[in-house]
C-alpha positions in Angstrom: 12.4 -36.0 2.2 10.1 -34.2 4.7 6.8 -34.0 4.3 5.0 -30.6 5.6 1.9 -31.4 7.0 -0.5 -28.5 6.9 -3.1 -27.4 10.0 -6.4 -27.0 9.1 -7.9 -23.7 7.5 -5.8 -23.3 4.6 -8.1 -20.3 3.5 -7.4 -18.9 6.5 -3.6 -19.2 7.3 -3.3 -18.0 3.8 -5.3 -14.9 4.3 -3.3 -14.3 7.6 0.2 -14.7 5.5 -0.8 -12.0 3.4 -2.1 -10.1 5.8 -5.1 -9.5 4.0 -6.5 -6.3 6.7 -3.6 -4.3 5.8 -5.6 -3.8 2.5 -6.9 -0.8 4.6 -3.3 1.2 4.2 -4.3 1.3 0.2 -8.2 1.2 -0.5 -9.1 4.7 0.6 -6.7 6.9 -1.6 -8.1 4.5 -4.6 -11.7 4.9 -3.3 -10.5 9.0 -2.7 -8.8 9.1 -6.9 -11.7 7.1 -8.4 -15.1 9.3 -6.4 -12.9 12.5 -7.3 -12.6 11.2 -11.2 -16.5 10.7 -11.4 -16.9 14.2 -9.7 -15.4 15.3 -12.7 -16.4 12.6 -15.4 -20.5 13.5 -14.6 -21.1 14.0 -11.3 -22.6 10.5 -10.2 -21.5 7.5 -8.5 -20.8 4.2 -10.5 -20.8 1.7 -7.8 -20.1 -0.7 -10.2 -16.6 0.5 -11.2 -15.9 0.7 -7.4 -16.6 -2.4 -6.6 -14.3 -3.9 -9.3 -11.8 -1.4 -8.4 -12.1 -3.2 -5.0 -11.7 -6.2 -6.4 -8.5 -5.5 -8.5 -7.0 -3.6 -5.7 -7.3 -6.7 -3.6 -6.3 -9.0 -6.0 -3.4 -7.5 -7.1 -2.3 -6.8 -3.1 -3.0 -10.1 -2.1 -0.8 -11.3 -5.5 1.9 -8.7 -4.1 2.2 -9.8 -0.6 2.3 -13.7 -1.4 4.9 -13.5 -3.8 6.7 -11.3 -1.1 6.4 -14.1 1.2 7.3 -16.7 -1.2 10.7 -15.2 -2.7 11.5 -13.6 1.0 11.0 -17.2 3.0 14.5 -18.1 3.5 15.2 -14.7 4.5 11.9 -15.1 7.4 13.4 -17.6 8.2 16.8 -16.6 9.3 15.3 -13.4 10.9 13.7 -13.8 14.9 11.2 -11.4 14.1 9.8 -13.2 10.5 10.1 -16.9 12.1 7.0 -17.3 12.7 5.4 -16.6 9.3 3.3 -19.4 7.8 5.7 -20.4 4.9 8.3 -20.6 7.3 6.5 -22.5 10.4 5.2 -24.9 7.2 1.3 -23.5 8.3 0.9 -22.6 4.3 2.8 -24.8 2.0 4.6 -23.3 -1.0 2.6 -24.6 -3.4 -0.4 -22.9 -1.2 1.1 -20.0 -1.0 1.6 -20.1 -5.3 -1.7 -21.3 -6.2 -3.2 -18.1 -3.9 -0.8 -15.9 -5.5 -1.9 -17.1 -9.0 -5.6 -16.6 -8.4 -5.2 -13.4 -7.0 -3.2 -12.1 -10.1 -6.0 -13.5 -12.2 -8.7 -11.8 -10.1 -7.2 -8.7 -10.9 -6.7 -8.9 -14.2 -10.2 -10.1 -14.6 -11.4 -6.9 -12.7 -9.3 -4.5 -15.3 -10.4 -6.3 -17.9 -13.9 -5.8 -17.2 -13.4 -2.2 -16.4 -12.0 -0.7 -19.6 -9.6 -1.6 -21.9 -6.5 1.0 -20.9 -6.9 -0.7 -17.6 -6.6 -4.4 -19.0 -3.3 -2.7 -21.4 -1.7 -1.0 -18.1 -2.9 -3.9 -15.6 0.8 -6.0 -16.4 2.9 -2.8 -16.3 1.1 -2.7 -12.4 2.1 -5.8 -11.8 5.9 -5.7 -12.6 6.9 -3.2 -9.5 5.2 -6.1 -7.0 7.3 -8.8 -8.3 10.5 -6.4 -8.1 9.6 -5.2 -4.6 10.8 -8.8 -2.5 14.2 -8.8 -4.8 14.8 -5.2 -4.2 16.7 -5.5 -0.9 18.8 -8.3 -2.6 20.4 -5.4 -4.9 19.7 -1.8 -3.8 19.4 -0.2 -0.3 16.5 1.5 -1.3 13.6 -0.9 -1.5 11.4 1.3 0.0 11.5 3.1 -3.0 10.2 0.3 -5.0 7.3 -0.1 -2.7 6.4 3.9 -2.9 6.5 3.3 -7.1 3.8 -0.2 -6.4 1.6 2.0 -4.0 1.4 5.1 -6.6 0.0 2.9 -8.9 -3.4 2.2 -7.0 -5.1 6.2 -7.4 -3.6 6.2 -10.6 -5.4 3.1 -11.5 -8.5 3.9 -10.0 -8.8 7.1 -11.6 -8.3 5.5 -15.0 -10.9 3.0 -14.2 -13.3 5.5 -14.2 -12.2 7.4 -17.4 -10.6 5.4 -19.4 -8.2 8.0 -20.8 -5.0 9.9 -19.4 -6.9 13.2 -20.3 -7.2 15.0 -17.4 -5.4 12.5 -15.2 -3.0 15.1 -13.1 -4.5 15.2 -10.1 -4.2 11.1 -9.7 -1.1 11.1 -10.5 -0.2 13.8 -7.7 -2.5 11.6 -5.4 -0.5 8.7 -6.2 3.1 10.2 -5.7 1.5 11.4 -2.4 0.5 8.0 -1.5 3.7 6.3 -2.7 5.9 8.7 -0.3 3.5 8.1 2.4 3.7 4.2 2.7 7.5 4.4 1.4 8.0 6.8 4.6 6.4 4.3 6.6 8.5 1.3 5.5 11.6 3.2 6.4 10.3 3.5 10.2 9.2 -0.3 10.0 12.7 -1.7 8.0 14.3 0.1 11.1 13.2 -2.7 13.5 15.4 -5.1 11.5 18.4 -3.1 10.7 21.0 -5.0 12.5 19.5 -8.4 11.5 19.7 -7.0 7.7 23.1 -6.5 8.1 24.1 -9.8 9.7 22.3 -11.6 6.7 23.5 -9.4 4.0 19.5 -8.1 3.3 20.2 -4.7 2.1 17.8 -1.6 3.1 18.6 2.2 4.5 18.6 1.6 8.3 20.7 -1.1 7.5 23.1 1.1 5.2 23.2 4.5 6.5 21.5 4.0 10.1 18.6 4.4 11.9 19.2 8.0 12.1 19.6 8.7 8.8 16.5 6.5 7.9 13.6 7.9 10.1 15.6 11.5 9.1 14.6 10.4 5.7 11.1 9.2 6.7 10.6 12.5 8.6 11.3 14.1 4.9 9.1 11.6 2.9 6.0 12.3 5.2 6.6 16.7 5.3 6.5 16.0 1.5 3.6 13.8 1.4 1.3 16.5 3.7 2.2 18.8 0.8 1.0 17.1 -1.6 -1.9 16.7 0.1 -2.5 20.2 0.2 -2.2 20.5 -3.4 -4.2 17.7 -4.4 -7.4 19.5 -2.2 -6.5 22.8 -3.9 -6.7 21.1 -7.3 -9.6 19.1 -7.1 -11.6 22.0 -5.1 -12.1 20.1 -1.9 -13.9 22.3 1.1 -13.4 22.5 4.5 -13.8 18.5 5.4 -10.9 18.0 3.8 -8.4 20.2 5.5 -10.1 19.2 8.8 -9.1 15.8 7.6 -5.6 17.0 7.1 -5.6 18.6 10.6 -6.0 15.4 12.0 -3.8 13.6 9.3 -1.1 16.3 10.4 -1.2 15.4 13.9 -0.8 11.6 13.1 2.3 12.2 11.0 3.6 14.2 14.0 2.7 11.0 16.6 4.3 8.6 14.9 7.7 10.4 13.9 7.8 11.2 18.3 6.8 7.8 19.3 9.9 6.6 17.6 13.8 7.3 17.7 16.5 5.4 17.3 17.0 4.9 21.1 13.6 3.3 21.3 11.6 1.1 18.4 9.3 0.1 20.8 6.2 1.7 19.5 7.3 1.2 15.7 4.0 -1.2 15.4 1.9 1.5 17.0 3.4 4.2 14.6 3.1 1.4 11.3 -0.4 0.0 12.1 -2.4 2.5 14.2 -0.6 6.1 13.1 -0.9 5.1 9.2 -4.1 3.0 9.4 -5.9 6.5 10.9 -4.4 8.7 8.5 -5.8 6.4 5.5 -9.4 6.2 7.2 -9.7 9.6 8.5 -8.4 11.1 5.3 -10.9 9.4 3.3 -13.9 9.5 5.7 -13.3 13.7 5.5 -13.4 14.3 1.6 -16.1 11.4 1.6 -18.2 13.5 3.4 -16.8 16.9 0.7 -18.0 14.2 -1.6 -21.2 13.3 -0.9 -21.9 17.0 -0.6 -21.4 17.1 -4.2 -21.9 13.7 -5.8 -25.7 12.3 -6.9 -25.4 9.1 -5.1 -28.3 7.5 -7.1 -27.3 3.6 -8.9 
């Protein structure tokens, strides 16, 4: 038996295996659902109830991504571009890798818990699209539909944290189908990169069924429908005009990254993933934070 010897910085190599920055693709839409919900619930800012939002949002993406990497290691493995991950290069050990998984799911249901008790009720429904996510491409070809249903959860959840009733809950479940066809969009453009692999190893996904074509066609289609659901979440809510500035800009990025790839050329697919979709969630946010703050009493 072999013995896998691992490098110092455990904490570390962990937090790169579930690539714990990417935590920025998520956070603002729940930051954006759960400011709007205490617009509406009073008027003031519960920091509070953000920071354990923070918390569960964390936890249960860190919980998400490491049982992604467990269940999806032989598959890494067998693929050039995954062969370097840590539970395949032996830098995090399985056990590592479970024991990281298993706090983070506690942290977050420790952080519903302590927000209210709908959130501790709904907190293992959340859970059960994460764990179905990494088997999804063993037995449909649309994963990426799994992941959009996991990332609708998070402004759906935030804006319950701060209610604690479905009463009024519309616009954060519009928020969250927006989100969920954003990141799903994205997917498509990054699951292109592996297509031919995917079909050499029998991993199922869209570019690997129907194309590359076909899939950033689809993308193209998730992202036009995203932007309008944009629009009608600002309409509901009442934004002013930071937030369609911010949709100007978020416009523009959904335009770069659908130009800077075709399925001649997947050079630039990282560019369009991490910098195109990164900008969109920060920009977005950072515009109706500032129609926020015009409106919100920002005293503890």
């Amino acid at each position: 038996m072999t013995v896998v010897t691992e490098r110092p910085g455990r904490v570390k190599s962990f937090l790169r295996l579930v690539a714990i920055e990417h935590s920025v693709f998520a956070l603002p839409f729940a930051y954006l659902s759960a400011l709007t919900a205490m617009r509406v619930d009073g008027g003031r800012v519960r920091w509070l109830d953000l920071l354990l939002i923070t918390v569960a949002m964390v936890g249960a993406r860190t919980f998400a991504m490491a049982a992604n990497r467990i269940l999806d290691r032989r598959i890494d493995a067998r693929n050039p571009r995954t062969a370097g991950r840590e539970l395949v290069t032996g830098a995090v050990s399985v056990r590592t890798a479970w024991t990281g998984a298993v706090v983070a799911l506690v942290v977050f249901l420790a952080a519903a818990a302590l927000l209210n008790p709908l959130c501790l009720v709904l907190a293992p429904l959340a859970v059960v699209p994460l764990v179905v996510y990494p088997y999804g491409k063993r037995f449909t070809d649309w994963p990426h539909a799994i992941l959009a249903v996991a990332q609708a959860v998070g402004p759906v959840g935030a804006w319950l944290a701060v209610t604690g009733t479905f009463a009024g809950s519309w616009p954060a479940w519009l928020l969250g189908v927006a989100v969920g066809l954003w990141i799903g969009g994205f997917d498509l453009i990054y699951a292109c990169q592996d297509a031919e692999v995917d079909r050499e190893i029998g991993v199922r996904s869209v570019p690997a069924r129907y194309g590359l074509r076909f899939a950033l066609h689809a993308s193209t289609a998730a992202h036009v429908v995203t932007f309008a659901l944009f629009v009608w979440f600002g309409a509901l809510v009442g934004f002013g005009w930071p937030w369609w500035a911010g949709l100007t800009l978020t416009a523009l990025a959904f335009g770069y990254q659908h130009v800077v790839v075709s399925p001649t050329d997947l050079t630039r697919v990282n560019r369009a993933f991490f910098t195109a979709n990164g900008f969109v969630g920060i920009a977005l946010f950072l515009f109706a934070l500032l129609d926020l703050v015009l409106r919100l009493d920002l005293r503890a």
